[in-house]
C-alpha positions in Angstrom: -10.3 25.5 -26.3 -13.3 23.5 -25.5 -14.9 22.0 -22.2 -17.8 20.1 -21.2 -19.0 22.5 -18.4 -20.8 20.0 -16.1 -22.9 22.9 -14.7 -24.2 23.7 -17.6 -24.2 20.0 -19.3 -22.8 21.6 -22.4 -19.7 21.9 -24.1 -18.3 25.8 -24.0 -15.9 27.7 -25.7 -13.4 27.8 -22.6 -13.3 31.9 -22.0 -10.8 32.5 -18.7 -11.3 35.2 -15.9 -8.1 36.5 -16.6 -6.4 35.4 -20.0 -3.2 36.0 -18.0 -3.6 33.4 -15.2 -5.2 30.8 -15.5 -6.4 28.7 -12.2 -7.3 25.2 -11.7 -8.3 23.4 -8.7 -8.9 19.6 -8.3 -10.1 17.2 -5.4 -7.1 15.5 -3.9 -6.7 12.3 -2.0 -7.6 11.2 1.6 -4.6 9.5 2.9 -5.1 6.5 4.8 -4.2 3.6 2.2 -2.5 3.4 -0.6 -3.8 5.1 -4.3 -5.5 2.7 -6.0 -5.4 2.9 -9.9 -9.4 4.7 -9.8 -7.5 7.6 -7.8 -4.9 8.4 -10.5 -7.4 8.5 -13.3 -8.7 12.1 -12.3 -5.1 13.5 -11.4 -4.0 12.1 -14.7 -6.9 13.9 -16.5 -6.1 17.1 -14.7 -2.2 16.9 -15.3 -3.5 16.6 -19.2 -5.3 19.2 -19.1 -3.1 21.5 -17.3 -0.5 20.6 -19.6 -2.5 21.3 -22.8 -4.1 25.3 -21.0 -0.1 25.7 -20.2 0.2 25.5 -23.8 -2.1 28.0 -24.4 -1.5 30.5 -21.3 1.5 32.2 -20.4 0.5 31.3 -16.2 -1.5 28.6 -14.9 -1.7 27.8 -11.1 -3.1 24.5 -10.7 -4.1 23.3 -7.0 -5.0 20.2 -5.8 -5.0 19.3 -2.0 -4.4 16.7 0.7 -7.2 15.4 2.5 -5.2 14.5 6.3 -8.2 14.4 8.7 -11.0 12.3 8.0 -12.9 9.7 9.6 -11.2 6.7 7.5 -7.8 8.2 8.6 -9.2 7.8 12.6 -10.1 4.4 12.1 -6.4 3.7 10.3 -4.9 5.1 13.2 -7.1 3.2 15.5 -6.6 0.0 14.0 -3.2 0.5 13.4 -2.1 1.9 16.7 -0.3 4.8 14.8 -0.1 8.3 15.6 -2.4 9.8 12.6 0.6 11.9 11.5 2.7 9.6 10.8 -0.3 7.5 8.4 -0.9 11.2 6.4 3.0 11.9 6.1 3.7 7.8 4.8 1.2 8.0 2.3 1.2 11.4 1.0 5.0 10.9 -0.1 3.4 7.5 -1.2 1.0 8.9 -3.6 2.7 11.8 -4.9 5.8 9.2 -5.9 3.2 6.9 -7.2 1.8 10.1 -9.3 5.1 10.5 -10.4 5.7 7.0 -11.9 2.3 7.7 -13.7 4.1 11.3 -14.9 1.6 13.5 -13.1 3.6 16.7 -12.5 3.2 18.1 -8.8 0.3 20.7 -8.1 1.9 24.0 -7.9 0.4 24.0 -4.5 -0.9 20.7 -2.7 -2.5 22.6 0.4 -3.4 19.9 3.7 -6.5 20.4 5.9 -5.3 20.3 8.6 -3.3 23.8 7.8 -6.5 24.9 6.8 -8.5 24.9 10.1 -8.5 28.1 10.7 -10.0 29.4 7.3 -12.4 26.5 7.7 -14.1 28.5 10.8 -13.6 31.8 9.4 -15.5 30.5 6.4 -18.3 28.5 9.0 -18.5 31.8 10.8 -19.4 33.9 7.9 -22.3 31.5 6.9 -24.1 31.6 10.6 -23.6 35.1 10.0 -25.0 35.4 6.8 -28.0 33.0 7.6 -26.9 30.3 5.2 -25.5 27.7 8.8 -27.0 27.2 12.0 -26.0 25.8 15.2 -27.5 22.9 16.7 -26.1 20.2 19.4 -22.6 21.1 19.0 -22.7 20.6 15.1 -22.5 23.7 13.2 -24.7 23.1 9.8 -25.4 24.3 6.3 -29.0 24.7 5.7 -29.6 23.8 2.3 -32.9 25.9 1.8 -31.0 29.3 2.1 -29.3 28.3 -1.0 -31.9 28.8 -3.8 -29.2 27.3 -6.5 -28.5 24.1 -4.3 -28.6 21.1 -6.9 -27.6 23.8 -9.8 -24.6 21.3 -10.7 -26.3 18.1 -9.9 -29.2 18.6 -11.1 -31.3 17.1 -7.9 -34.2 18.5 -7.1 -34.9 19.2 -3.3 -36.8 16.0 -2.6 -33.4 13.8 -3.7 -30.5 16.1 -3.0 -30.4 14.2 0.4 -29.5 10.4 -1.7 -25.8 9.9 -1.6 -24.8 11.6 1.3 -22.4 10.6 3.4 -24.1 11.9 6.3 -26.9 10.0 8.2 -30.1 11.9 8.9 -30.0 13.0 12.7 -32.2 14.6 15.2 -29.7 18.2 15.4 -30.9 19.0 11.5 -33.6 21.0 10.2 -34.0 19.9 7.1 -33.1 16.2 6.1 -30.7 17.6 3.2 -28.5 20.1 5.4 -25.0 18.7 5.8 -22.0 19.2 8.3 -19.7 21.9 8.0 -18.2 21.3 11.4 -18.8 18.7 14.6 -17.7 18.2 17.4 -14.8 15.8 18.6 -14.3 13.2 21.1 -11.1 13.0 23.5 -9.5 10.4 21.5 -10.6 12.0 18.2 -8.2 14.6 15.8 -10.3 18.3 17.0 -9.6 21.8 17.4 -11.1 24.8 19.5 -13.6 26.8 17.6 -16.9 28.7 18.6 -19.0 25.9 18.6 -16.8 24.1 20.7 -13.7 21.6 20.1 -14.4 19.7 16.8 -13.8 19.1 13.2 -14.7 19.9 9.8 -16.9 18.0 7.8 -15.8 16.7 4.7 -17.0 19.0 2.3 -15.7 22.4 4.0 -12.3 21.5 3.5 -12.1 22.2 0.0 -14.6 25.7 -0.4 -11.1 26.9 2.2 -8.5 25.5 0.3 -9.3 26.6 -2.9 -10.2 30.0 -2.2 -7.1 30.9 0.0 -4.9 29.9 -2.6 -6.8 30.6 -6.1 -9.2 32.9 -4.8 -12.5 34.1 -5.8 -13.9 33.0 -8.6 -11.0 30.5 -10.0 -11.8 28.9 -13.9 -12.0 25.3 -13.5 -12.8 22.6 -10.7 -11.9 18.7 -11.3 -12.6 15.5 -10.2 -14.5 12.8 -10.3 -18.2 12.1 -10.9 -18.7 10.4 -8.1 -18.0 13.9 -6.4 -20.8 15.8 -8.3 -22.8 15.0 -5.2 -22.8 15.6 -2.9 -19.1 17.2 -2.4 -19.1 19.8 -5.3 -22.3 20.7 -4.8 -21.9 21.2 -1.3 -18.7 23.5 -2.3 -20.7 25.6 -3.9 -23.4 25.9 -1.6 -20.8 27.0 1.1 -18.7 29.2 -0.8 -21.8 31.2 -2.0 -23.4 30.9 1.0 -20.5 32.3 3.1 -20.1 35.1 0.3 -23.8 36.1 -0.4 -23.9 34.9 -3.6 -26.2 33.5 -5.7 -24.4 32.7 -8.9 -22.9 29.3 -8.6 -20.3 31.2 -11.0 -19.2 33.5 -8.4 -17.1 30.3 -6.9 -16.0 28.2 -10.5 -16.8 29.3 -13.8 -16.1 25.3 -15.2 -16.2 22.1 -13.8 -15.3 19.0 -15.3 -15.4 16.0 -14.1 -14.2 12.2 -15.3 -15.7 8.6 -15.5 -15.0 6.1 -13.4 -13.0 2.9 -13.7 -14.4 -0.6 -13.9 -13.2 -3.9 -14.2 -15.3 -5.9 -17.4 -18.7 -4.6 -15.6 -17.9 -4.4 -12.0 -16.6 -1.4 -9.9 -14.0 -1.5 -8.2 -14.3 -2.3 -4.8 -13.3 -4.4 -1.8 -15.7 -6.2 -1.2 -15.3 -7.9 -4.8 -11.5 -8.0 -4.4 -10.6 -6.0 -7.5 -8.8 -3.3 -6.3 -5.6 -2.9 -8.1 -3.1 -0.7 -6.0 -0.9 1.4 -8.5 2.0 0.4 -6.2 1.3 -3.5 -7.2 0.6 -2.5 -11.0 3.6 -0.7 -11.3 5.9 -4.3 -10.2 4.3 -5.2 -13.3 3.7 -2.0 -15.9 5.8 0.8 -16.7 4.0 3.8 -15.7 3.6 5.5 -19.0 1.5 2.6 -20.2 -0.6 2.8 -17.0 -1.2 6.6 -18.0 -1.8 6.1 -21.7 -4.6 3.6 -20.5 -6.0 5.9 -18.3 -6.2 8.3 -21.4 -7.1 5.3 -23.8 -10.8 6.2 -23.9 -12.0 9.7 -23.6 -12.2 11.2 -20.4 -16.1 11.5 -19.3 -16.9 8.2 -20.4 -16.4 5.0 -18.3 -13.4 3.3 -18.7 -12.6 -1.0 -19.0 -9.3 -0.9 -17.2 -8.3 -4.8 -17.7 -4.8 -6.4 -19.2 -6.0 -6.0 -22.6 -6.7 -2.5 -23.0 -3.1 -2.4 -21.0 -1.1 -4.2 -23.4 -2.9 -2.5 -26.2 -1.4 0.5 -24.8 2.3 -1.2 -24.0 2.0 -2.1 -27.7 1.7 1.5 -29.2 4.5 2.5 -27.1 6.2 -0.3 -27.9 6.5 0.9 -31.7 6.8 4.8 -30.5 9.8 3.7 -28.9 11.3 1.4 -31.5 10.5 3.8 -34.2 12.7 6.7 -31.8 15.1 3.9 -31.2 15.9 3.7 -35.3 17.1 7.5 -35.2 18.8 7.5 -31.9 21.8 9.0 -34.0 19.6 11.6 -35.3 20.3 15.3 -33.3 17.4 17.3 -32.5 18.9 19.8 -30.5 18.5 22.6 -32.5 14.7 21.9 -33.0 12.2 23.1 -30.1 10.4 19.7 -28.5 8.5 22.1 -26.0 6.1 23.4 -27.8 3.1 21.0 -28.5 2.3 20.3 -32.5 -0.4 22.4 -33.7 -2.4 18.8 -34.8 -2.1 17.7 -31.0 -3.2 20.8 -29.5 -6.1 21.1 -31.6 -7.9 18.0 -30.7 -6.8 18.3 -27.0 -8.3 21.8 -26.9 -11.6 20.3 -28.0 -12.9 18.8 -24.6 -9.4 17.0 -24.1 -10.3 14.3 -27.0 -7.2 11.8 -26.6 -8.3 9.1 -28.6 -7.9 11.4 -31.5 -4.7 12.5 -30.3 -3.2 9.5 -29.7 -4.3 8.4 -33.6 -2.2 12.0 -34.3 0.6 10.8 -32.4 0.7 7.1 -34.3 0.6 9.2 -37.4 3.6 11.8 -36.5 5.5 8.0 -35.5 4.4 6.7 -39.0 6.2 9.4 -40.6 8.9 9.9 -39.0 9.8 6.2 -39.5 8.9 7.0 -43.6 11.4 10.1 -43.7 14.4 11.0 -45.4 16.4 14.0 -45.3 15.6 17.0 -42.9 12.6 15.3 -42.5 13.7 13.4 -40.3 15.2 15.8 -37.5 11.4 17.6 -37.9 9.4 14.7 -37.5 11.4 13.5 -34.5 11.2 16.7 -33.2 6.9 16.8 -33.7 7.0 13.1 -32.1 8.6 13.4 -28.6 7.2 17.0 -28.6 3.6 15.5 -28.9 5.0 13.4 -26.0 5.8 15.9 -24.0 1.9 17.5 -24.0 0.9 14.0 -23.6 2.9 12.8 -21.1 4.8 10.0 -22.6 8.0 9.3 -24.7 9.9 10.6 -21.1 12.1 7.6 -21.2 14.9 6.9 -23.5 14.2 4.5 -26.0 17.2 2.2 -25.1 15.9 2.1 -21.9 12.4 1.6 -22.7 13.3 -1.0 -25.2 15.1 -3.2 -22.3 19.1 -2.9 -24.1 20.1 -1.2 -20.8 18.3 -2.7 -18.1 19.9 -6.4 -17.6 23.8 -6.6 -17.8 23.9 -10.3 -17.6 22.3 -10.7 -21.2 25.1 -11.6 -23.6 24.3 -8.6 -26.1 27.4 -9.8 -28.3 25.5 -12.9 -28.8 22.3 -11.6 -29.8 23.3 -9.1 -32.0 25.2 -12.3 -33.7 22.0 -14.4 -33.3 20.6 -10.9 -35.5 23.0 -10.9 -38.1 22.6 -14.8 -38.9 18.8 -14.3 -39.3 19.0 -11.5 -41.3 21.7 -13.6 -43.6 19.5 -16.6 -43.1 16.4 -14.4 -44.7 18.4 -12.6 -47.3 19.0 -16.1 -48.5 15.4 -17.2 -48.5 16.2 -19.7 -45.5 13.2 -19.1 -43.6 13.1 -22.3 -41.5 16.4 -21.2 -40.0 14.9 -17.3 -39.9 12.4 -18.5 -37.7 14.7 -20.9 -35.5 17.1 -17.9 -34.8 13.7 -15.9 -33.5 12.6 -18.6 -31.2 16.0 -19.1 -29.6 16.4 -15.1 -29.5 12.2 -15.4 -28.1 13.7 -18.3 -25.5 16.4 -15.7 -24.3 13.5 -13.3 -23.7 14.3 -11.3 -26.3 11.9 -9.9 -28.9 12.7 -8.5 -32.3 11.2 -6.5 -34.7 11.8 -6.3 -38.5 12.6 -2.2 -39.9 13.4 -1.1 -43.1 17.0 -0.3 -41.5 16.8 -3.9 -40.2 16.0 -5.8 -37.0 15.5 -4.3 -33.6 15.4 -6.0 -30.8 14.2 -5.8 -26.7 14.3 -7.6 -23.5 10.6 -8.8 -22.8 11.0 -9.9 -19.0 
């Protein structure tokens, strides 16, 4: 397998600490709002990938946490009047479901920061003791010239590494480009007793805890975004090495990768322009495989146009992946393995996750399979919704998908008659009333498709 290493900026044969267990940690969400559909592109990149080193590794522990105290979560509560633990709890069970309709399987472990608290100042108190933090007006800081590999990931050289942060510049720091690890809280503010007096973490501590309690020391890949390259993963490093005495950005994550963002025809997402799409809202409109198969449309590191187009363009290939299952419904595959990823699909995945090539593969497995004859069939079939399965599609059946089971007030006696009478009608070259039979059928809402076992149809709306 291949990976674009971001630390390195090259793509590396993927070698893992332990062949045996593999382990994967990825940047989760802070849970104030609903997910909006930039959030599931990097949990839908790591489920991907997960999948495809689970195909490759007999153990793979994949972690990805649950941001629950943060300063957008205090002014939620504030504005909203409610308690913060009721905010976290609603949308955490908000986005996992949401994840869920996208078919993002679970972490293995989904650790909260708030249970972390006390690694968090174990961790703090090994970096004042190590030299790497320092005290000053109730914060407790990192001090980012201890760190001689500081920027190794980002590539920022000491005069910029400050550009981006999330933290002002303030009177209690040293140096310009040290950052919060913890600070102290107000009465009416989430805190907790620590040395350095009651207080919280700051935002980039949370994760250097997380990770190492559950994966430990070093783990093989980090994910998330780009917008996290800086300052939060390299402020991960800088604490985890710092608290450890290391050096080696290695000695914390041997691979990081990292995705594109979303935009909408040019613009980011945002709310000041109004574009946000909510993955709740797109869902009312999308199934949640297409929403995924857009996500994984383009390839991962590069920017990606999420608009209607580029979603129907997706709802169209599954269309035909479905109608093309849906013409050997009465075929039995149960004697055939459908867990076990095709060799053509795993080998363009394991290059650098490189889905545009595998979702030509999977149009070509579909192409055959609707081509076959014999006990080609049954293997074809097979290769098709086991291709799925890596992918993350063709998890619905195609009846279902297809619309024939989802409206019982559609007279289906009728339009299988309206069927037969177009098929006669174009068996005798009476095209006119061909196409009048397929406008009343479009009228009912109901699209058809011409096989070479004859016509198919589906409920559109």
């Amino acid at each position: 397998m291949k990976i674009y290493n971001t630390l390195t900026n090259k793509r590396e044969i993927f070698q893992p600490i332990d062949e045996n267990h593999v382990k994967v940690y990825a940047c989760g969400p802070t849970v104030y709002n609903y997910a909006h559909i930039g959030n599931a592109r990097p949990a839908v990149v790591c489920d991907l990938l997960v999948r495809v080193l689970r195909s490759l590794y007999p153990k793979v522990t994949y972690v990805s946490n649950i941001t629950d105290v943060d300063d957008k979560i205090i002014k939620a509560s504030k504005e909203s009047g409610q308690p913060i633990s009721e905010i976290t709890t609603k949308y955490t069970k908000i986005y996992n479901e949401d994840m869920k309709s996208l078919g993002v399987i679970k972490p293995d472990y989904q650790p909260k920061a708030t249970d972390h608290i006390k690694q968090m100042i174990e961790l703090v108190a090994k970096m004042i003791k190590n030299g790497t933090a320092y005290e000053s007006e109730n914060h407790v800081l990192f001090s980012v010239s201890k760190y001689k590999n500081y920027g190794s990931l980002s590539g920022r050289d000491f005069d910029d590494q400050i550009a981006g942060s999330r933290v002002k510049v303030a009177s209690f720091k040293k140096n310009p480009s040290d950052f919060v690890l913890w600070k102290p809280s107000d009465n009416d503010q989430p805190g907790w007793d620590s040395p350095w007096g009651f207080g919280r973490p700051g935002w980039h501590l949370e994760c250097s805890a997380m990770s190492e309690e559950s994966l430990g020391l070093p783990f093989d890949i980090h994910g998330g975004g780009n917008d996290l390259i800086f300052p939060h993963h390299e402020n991960e490093i800088a604490q985890s090495c710092g608290a450890h005495g290391y050096d080696d950005p290695e000695s914390f994550v041997k691979y990081w990768i990292h995705n594109g963002m979303l935009d909408m025809d040019g613009m980011k997402m945002s709310k000041s322009l109004g574009n946000i799409l909510y993955i709740r809202d797109l869902l009312k409109k999308y199934p949640g495989e297409t929403l995924r198969l857009t996500l994984l449309s383009c390839h991962y590191r590069q920017p990606l146009n999420f608009n209607d187009k580029a979603i129907q363009q997706c709802q169209t290939i599954l269309d035909k992946l479905y109608r093309v299952l849906k013409s050997h419904n009465d075929i039995d595959i149960s004697d055939y393995d459908k867990s076990t990823a095709p060799k053509e699909i795993l080998d363009v995945l394991s290059d650098d996750l490189n889905t545009s090539k595998a979702i030509a593969e999977i149009n070509k497995i579909a192409t055959n399979l609707s081509k076959s004859k014999g006990d080609d069939i049954k293997k074809n079939k097979a290769l098709l919704l086991s291709a799925g399965n890596v992918f993350g599609i063709l998890q619905n059946s195609p009846d279902s998908w297809l619309g024939y089971d989802k409206d019982l007030n559609i007279d289906i006696d009728k339009i299988e008659k309206l069927i037969t009478e177009r098929e006669l009608a174009r068996t005798e070259r009476n095209f006119s009333k061909a196409d009048q039979i397929r406008s009343e059928l479009k009228e009912m809402n109901i699209e058809i498709e011409d096989t070479p076992k004859g016509s198919i149809w589906r409920k559109i709306s």
